[in-house]
Biopython code that builds the backbone (N, CA, C, O; Angstrom):
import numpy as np
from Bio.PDB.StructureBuilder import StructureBuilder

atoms = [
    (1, "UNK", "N", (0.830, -1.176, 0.000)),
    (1, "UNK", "CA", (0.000, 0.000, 0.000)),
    (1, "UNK", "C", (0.872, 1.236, 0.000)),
    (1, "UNK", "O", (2.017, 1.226, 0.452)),
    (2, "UNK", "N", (0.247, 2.377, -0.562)),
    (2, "UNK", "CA", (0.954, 3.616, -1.240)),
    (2, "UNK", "C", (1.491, 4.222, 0.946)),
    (2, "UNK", "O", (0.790, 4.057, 1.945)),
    (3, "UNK", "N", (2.491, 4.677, 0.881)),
    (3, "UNK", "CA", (2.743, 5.512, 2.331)),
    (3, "UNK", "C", (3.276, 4.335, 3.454)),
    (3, "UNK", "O", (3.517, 4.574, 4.638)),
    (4, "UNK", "N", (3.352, 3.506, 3.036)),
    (4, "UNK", "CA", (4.088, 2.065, 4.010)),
    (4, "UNK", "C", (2.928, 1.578, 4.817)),
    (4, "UNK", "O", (3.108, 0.740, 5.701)),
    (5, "UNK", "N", (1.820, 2.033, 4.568)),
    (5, "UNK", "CA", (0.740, 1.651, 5.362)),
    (5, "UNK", "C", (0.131, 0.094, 5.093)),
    (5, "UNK", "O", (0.048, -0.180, 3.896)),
    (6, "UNK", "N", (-0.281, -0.901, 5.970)),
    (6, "UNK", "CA", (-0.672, -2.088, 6.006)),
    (6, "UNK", "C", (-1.650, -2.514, 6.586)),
    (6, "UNK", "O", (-1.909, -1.871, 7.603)),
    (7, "UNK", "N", (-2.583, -3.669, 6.285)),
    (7, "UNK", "CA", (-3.766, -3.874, 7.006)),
    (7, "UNK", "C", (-3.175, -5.501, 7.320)),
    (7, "UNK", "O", (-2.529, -6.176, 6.518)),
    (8, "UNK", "N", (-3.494, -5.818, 8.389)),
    (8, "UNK", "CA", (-3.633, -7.137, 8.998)),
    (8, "UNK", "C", (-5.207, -7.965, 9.576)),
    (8, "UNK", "O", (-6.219, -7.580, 10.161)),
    (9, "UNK", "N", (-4.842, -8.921, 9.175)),
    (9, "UNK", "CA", (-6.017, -9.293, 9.370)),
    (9, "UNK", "C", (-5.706, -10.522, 10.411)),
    (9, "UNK", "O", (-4.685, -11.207, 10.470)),
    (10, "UNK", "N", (-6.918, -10.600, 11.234)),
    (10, "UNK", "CA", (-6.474, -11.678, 12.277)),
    (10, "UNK", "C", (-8.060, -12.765, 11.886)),
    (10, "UNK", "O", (-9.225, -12.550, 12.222)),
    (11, "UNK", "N", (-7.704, -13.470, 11.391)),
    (11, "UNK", "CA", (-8.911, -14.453, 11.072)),
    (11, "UNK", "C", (-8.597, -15.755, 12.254)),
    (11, "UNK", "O", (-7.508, -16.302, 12.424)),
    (12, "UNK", "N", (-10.107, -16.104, 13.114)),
    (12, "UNK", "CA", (-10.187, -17.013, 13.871)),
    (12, "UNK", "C", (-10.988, -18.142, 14.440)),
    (12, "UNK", "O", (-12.107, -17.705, 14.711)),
    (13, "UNK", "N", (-10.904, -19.143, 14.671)),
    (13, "UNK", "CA", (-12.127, -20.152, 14.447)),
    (13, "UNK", "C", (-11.810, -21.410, 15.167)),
    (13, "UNK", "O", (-10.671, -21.505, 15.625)),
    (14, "UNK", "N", (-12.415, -22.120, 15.290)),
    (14, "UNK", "CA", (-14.255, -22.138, 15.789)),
    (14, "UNK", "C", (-14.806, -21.991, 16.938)),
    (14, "UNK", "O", (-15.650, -22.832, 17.247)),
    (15, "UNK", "N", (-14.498, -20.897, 17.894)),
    (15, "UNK", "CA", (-15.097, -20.200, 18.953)),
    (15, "UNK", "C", (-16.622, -19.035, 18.579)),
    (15, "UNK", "O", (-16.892, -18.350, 17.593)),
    (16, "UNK", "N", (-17.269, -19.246, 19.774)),
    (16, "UNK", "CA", (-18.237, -18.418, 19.187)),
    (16, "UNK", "C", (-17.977, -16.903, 19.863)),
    (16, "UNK", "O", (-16.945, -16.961, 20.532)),
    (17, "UNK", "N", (-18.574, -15.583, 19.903)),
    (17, "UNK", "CA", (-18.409, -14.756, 20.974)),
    (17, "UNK", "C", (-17.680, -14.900, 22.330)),
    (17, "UNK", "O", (-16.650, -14.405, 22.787)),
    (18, "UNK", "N", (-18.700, -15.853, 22.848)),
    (18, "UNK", "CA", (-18.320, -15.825, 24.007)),
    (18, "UNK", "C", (-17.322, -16.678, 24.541)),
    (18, "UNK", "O", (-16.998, -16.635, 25.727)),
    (19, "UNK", "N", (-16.710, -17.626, 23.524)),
    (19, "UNK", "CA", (-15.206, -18.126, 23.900)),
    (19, "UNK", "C", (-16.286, -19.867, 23.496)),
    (19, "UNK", "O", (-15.716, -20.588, 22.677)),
    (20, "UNK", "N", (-17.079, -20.180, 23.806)),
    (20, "UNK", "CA", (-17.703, -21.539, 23.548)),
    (20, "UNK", "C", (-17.261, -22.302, 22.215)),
    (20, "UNK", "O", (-17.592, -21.645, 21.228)),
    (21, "UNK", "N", (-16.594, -23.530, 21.886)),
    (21, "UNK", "CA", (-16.397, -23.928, 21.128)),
    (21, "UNK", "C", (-17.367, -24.134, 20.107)),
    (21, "UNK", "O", (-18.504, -24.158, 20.577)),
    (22, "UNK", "N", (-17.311, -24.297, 18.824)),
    (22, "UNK", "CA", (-18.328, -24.519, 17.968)),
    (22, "UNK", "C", (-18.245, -25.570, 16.807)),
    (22, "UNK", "O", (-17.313, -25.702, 16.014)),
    (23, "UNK", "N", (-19.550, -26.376, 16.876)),
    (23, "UNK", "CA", (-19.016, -27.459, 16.332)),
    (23, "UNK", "C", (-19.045, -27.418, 15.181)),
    (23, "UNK", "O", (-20.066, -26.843, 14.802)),
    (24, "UNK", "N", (-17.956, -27.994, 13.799)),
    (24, "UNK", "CA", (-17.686, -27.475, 12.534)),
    (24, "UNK", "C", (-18.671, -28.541, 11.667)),
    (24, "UNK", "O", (-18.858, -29.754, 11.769)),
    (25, "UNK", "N", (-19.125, -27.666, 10.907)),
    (25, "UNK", "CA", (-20.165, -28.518, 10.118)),
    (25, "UNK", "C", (-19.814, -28.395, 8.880)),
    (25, "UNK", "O", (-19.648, -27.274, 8.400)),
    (26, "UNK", "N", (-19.606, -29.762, 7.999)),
    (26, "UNK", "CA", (-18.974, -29.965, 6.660)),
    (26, "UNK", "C", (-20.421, -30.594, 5.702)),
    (26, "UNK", "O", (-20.739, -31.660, 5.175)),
    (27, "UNK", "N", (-20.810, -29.694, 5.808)),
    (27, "UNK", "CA", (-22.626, -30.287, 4.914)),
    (27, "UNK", "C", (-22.018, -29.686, 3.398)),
    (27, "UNK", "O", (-23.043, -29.984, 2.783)),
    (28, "UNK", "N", (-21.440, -29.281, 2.696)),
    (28, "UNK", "CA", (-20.608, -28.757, 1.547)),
    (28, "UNK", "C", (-21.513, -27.084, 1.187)),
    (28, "UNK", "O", (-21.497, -26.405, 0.160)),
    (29, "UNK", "N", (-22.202, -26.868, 2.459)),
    (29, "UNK", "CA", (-22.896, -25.728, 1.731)),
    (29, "UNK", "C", (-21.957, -24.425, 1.817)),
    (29, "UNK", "O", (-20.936, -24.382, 2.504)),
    (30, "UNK", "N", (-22.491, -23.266, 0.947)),
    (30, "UNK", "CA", (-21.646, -22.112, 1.192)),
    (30, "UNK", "C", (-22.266, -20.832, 2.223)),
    (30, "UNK", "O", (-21.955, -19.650, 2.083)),
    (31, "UNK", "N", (-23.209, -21.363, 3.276)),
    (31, "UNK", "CA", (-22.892, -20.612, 4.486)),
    (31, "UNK", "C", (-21.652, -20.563, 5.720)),
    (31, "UNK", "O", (-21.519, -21.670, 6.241)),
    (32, "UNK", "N", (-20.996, -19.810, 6.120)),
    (32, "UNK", "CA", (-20.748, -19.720, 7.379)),
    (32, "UNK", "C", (-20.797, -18.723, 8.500)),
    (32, "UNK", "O", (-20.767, -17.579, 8.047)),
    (33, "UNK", "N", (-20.852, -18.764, 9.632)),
    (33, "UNK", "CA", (-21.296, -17.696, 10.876)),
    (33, "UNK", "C", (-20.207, -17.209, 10.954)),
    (33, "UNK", "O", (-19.112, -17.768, 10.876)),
    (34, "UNK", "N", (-20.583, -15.586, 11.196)),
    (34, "UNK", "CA", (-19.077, -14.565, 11.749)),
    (34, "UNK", "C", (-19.828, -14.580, 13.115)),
    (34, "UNK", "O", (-20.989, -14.178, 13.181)),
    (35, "UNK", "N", (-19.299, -14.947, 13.970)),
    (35, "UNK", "CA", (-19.069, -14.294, 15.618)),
    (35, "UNK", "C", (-18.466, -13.357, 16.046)),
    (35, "UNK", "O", (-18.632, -12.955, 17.197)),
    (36, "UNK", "N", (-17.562, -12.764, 15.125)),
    (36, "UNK", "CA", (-16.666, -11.362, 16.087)),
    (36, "UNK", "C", (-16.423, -11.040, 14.342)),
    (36, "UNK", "O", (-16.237, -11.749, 13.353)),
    (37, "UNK", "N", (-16.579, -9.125, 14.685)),
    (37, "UNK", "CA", (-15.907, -9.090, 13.446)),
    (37, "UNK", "C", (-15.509, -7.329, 13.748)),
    (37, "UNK", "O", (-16.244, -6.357, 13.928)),
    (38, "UNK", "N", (-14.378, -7.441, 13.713)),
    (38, "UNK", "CA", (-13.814, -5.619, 14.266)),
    (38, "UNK", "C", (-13.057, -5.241, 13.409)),
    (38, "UNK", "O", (-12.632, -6.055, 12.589)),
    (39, "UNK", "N", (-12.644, -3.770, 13.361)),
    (39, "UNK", "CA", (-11.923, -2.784, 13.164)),
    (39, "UNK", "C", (-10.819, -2.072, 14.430)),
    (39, "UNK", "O", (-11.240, -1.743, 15.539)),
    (40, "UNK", "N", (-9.803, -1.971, 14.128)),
    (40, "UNK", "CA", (-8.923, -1.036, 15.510)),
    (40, "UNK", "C", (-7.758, -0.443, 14.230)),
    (40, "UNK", "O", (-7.392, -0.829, 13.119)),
    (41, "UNK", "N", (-7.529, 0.461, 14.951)),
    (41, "UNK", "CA", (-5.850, 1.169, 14.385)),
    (41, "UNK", "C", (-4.779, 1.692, 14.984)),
    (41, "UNK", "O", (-4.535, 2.629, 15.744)),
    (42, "UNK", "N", (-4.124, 0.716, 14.361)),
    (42, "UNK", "CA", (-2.685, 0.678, 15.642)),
    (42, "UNK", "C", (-1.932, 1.412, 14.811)),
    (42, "UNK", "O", (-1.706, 1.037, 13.660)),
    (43, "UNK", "N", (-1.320, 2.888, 15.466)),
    (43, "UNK", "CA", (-0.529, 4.038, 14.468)),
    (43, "UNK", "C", (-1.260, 3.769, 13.203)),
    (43, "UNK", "O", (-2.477, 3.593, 13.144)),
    (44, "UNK", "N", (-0.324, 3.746, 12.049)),
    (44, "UNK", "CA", (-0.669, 3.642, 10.490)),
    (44, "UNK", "C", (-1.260, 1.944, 10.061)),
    (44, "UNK", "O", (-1.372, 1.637, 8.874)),
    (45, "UNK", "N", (-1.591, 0.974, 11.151)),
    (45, "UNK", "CA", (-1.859, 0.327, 10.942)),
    (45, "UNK", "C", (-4.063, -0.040, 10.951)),
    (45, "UNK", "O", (-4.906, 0.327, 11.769)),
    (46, "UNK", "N", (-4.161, -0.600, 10.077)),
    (46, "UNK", "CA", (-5.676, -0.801, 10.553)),
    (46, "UNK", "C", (-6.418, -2.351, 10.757)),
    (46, "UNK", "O", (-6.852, -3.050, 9.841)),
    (47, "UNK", "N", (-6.426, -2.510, 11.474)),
    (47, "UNK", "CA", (-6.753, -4.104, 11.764)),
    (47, "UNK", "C", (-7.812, -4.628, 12.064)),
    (47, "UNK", "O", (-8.544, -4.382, 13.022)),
    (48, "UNK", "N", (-7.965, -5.630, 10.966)),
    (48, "UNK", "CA", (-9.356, -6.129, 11.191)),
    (48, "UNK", "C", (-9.458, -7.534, 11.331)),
    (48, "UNK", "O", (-8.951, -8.395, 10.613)),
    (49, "UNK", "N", (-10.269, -7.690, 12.475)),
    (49, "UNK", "CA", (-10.110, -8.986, 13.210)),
    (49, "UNK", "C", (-11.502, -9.670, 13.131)),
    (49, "UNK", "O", (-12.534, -9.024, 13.311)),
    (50, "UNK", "N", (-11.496, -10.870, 12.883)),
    (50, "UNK", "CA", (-12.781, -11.442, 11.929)),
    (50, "UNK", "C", (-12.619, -13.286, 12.769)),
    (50, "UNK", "O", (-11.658, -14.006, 12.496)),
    (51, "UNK", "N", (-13.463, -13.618, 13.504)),
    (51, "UNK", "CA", (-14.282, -14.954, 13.819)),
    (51, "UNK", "C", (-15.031, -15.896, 13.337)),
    (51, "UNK", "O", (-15.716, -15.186, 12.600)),
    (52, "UNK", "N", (-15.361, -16.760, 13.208)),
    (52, "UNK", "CA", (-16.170, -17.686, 12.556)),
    (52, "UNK", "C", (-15.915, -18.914, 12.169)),
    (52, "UNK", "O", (-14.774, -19.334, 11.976)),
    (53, "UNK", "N", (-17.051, -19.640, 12.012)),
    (53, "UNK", "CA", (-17.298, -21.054, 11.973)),
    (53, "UNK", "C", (-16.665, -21.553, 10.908)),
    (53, "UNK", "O", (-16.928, -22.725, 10.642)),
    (54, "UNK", "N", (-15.648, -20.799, 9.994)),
    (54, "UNK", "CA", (-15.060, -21.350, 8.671)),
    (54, "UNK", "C", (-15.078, -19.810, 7.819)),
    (54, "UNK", "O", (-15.666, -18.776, 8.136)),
    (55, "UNK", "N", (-14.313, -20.057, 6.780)),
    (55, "UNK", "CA", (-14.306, -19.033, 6.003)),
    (55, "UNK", "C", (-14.096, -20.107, 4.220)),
    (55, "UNK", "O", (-13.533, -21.162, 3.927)),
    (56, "UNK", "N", (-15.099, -18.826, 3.271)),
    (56, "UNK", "CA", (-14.862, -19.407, 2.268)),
    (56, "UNK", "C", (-14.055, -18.963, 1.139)),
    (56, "UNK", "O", (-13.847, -17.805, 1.503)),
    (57, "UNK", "N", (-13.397, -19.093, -0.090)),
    (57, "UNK", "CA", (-12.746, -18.483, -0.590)),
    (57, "UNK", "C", (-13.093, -16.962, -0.838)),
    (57, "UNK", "O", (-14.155, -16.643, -1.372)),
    (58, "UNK", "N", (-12.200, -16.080, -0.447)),
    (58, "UNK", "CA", (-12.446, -15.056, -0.771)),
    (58, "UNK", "C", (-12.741, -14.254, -0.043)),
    (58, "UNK", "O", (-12.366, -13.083, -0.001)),
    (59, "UNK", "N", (-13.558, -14.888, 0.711)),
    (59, "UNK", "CA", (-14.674, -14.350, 2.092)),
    (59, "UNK", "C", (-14.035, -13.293, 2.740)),
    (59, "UNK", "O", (-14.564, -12.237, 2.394)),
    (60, "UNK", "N", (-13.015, -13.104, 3.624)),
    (60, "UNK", "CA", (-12.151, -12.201, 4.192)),
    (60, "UNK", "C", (-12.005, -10.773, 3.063)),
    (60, "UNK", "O", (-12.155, -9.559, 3.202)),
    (61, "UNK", "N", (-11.805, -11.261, 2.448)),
    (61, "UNK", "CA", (-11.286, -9.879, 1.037)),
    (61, "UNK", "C", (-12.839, -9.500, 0.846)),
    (61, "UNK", "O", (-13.326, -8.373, 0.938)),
    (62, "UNK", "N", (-13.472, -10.652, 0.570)),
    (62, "UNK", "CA", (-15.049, -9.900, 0.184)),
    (62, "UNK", "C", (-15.428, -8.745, 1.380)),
    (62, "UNK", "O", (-15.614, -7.550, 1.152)),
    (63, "UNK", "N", (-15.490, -9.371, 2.638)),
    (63, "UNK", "CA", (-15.807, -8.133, 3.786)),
    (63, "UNK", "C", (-15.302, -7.118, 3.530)),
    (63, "UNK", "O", (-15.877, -6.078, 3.211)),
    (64, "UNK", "N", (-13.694, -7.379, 3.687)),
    (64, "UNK", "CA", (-13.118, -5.958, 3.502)),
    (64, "UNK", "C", (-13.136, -4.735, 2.379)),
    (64, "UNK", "O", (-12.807, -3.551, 2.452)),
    (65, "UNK", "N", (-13.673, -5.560, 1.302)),
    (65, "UNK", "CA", (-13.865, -4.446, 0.191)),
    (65, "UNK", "C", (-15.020, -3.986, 0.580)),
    (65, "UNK", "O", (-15.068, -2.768, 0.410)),
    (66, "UNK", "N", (-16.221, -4.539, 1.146)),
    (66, "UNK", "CA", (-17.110, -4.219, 1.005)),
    (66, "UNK", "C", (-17.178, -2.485, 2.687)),
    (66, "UNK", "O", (-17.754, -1.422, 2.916)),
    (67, "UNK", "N", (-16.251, -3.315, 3.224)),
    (67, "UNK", "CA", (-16.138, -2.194, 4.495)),
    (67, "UNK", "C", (-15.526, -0.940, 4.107)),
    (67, "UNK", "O", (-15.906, 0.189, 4.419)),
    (68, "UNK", "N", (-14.299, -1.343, 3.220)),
    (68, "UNK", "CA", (-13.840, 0.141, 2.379)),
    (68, "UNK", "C", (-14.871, 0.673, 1.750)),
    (68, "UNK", "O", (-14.985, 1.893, 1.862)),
    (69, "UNK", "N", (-15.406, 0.288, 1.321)),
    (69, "UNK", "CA", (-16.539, 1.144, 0.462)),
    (69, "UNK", "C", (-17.492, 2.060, 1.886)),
    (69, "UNK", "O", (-17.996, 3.166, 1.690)),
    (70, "UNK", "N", (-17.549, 1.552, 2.830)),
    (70, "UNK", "CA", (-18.082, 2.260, 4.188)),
    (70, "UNK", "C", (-17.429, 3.282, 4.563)),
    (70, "UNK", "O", (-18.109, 4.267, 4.850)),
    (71, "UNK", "N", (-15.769, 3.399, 4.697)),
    (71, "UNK", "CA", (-15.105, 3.717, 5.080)),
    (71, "UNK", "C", (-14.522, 4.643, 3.939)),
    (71, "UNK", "O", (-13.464, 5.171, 4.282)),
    (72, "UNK", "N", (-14.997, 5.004, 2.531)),
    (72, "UNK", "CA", (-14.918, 6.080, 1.502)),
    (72, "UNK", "C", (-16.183, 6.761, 1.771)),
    (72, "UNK", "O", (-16.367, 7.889, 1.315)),
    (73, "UNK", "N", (-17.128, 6.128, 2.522)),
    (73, "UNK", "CA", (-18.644, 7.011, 2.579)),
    (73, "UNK", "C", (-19.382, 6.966, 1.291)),
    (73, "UNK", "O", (-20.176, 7.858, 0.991)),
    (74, "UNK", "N", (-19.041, 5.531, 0.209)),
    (74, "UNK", "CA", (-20.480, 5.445, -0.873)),
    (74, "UNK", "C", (-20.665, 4.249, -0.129)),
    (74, "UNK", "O", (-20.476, 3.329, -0.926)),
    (75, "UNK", "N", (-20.908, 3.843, 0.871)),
    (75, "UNK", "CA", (-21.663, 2.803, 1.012)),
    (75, "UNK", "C", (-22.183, 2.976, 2.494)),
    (75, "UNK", "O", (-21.332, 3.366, 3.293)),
    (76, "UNK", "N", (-23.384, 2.755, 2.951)),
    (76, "UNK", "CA", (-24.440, 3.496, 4.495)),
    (76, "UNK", "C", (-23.458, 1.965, 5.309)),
    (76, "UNK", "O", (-23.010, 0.930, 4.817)),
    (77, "UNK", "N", (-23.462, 2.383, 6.361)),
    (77, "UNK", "CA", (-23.127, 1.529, 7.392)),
    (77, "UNK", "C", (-24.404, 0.457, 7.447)),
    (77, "UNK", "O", (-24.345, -0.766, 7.573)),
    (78, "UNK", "N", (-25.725, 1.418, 7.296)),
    (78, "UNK", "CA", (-26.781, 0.178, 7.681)),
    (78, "UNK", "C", (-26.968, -1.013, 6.162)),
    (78, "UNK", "O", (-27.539, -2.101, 6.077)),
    (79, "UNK", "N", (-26.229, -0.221, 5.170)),
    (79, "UNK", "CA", (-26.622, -1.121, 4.210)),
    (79, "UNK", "C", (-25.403, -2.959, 4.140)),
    (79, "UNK", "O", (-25.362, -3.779, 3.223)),
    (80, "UNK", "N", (-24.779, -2.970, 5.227)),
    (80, "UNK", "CA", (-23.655, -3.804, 5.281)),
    (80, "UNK", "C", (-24.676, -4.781, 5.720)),
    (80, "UNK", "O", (-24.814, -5.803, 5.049)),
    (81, "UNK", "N", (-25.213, -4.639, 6.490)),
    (81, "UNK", "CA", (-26.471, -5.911, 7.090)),
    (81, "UNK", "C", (-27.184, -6.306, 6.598)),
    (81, "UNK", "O", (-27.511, -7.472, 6.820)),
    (82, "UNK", "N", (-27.966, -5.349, 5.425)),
    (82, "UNK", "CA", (-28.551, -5.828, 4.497)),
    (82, "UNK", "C", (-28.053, -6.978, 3.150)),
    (82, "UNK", "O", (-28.531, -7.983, 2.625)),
    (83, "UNK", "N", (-26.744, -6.082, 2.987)),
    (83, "UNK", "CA", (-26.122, -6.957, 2.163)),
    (83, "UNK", "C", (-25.873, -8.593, 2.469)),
    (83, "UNK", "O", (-25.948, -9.567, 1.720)),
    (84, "UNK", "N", (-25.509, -8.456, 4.047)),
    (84, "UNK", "CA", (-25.242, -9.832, 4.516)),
    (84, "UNK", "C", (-26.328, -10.661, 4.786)),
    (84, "UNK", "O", (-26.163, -11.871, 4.941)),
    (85, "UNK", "N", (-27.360, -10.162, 4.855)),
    (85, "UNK", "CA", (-28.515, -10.700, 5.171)),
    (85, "UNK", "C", (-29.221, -11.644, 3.553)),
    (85, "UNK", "O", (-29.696, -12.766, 3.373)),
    (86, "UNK", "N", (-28.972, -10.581, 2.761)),
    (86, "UNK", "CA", (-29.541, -10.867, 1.355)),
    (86, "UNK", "C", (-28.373, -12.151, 0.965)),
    (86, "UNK", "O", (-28.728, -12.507, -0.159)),
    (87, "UNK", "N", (-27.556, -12.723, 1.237)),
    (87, "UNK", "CA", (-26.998, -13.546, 0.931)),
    (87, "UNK", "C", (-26.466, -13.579, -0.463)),
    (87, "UNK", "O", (-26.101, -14.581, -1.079)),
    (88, "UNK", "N", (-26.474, -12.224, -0.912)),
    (88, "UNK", "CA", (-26.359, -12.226, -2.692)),
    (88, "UNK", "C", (-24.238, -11.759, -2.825)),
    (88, "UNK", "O", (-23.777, -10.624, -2.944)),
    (89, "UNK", "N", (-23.895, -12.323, -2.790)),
    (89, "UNK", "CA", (-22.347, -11.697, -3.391)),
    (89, "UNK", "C", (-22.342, -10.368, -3.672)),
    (89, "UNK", "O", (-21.905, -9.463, -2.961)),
    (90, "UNK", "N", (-23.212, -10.241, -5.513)),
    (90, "UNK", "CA", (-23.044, -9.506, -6.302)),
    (90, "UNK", "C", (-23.554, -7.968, -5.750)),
    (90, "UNK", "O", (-23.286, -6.922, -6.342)),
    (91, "UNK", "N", (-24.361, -8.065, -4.464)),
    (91, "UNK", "CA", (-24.794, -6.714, -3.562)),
    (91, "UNK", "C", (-23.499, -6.331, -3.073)),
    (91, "UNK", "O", (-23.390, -5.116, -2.905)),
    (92, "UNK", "N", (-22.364, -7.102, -2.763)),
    (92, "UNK", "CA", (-21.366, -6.363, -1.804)),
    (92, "UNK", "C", (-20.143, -5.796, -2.692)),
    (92, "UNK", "O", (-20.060, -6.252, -3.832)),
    (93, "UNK", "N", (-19.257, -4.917, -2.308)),
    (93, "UNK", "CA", (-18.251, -4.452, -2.674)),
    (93, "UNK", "C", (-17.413, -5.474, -3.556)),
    (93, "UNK", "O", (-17.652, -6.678, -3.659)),
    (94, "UNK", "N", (-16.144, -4.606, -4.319)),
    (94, "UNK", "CA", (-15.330, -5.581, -5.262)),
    (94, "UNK", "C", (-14.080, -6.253, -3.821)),
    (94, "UNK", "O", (-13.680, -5.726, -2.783)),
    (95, "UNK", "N", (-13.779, -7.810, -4.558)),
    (95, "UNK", "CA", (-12.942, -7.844, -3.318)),
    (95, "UNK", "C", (-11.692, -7.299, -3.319)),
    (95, "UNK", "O", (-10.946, -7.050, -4.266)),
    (96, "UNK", "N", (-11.539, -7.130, -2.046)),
    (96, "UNK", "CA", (-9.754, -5.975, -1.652)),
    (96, "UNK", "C", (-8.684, -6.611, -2.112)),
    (96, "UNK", "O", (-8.213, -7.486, -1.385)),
    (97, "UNK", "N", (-8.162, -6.387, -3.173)),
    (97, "UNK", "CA", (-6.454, -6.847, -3.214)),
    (97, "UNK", "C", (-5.809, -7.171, -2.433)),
    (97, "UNK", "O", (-5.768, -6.575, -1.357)),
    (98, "UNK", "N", (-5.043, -8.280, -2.712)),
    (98, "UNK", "CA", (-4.514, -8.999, -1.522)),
    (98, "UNK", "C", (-3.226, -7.994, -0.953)),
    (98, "UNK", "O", (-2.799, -8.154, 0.190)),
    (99, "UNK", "N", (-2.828, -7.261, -1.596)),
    (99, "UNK", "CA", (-1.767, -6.489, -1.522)),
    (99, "UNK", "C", (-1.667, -5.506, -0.146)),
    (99, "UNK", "O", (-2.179, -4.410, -0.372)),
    (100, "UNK", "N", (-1.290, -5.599, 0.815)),
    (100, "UNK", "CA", (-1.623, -4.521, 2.114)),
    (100, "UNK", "C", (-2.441, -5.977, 3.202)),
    (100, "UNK", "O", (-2.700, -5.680, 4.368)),
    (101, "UNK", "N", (-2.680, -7.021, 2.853)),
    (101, "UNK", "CA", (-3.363, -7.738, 3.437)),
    (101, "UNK", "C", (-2.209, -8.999, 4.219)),
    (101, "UNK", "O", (-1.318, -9.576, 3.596)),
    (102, "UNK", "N", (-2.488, -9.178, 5.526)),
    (102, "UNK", "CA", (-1.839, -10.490, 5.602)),
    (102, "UNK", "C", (-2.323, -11.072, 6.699)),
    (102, "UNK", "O", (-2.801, -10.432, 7.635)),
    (103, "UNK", "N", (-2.232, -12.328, 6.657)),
    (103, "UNK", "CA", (-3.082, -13.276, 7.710)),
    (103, "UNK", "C", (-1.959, -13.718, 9.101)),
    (103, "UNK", "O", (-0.940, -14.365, 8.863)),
    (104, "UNK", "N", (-2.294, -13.297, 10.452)),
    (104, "UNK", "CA", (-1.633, -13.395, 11.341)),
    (104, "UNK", "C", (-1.812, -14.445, 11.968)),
    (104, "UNK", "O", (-0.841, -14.867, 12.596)),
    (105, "UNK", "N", (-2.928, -15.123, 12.012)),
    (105, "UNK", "CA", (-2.774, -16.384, 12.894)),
    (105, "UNK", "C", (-4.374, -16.798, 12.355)),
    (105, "UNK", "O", (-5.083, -16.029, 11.705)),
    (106, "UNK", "N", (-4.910, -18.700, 12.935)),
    (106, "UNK", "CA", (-5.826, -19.429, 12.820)),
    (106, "UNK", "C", (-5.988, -20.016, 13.617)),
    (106, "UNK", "O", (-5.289, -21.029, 13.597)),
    (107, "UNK", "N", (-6.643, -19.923, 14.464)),
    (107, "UNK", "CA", (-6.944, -20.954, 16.150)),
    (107, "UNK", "C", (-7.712, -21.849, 15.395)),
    (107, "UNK", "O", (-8.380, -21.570, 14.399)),
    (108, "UNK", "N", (-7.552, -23.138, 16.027)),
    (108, "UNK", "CA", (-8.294, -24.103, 15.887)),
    (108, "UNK", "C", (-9.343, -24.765, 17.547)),
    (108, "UNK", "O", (-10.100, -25.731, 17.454)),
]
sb = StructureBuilder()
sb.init_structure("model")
sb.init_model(0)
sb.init_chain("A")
sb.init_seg("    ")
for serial, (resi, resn, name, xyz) in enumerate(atoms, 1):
    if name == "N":
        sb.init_residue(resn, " ", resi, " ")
    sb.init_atom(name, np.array(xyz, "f"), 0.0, 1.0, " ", f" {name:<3s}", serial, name[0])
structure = sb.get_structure()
């Protein structure tokens, strides 16, 4: 990213909120549950830390483009729920380049 600036991402699983294990379900469908899903910024850093029962290709980058688009102000904060709710892809943002992105850890 342009200015040495970097985003990290901390992706983690299969705990729910409240620390309770969760049991992983391999039915081949393409749902899965986010339980935690944040923003923080450490100096020039911005970090977004993301939970859940599995992740699918892409999935991580899909959020985050779709949160930049929040975070330029063309996209309403309330419309992120909708999007996720509607289960449609093609409603959410383009996904974020992997470039500025890197994966810090995976609890099992």
């Amino acid at each position: 990213m342009a200015g040495g600036r970097s985003r990290r991402l901390f992706i983690t699983e299969p705990r729910n909120h409240e620390g309770h294990e969760v049991t992983r379900r391999d039915s081949g469908d393409n749902v899965r549950e986010i339980f935690v899903s944040s923003w923080a910024r450490e100096a020039d850093e911005f970090i977004y830390t993301v939970r859940g029962s599995g992740f699918l290709h892409h999935m991580v980058r899909n959020l985050v483009g779709t949160f930049l688009l929040v975070g330029k102000g063309t996209l309403a904060v309330a419309a992120v729920r909708k999007i996720l709710e509607a289960r449609d892809r093609s409603a959410a943002g383009a996904t974020a380049p992997a470039a500025g992105l890197y994966l810090v850890s995976v609890e099992y």
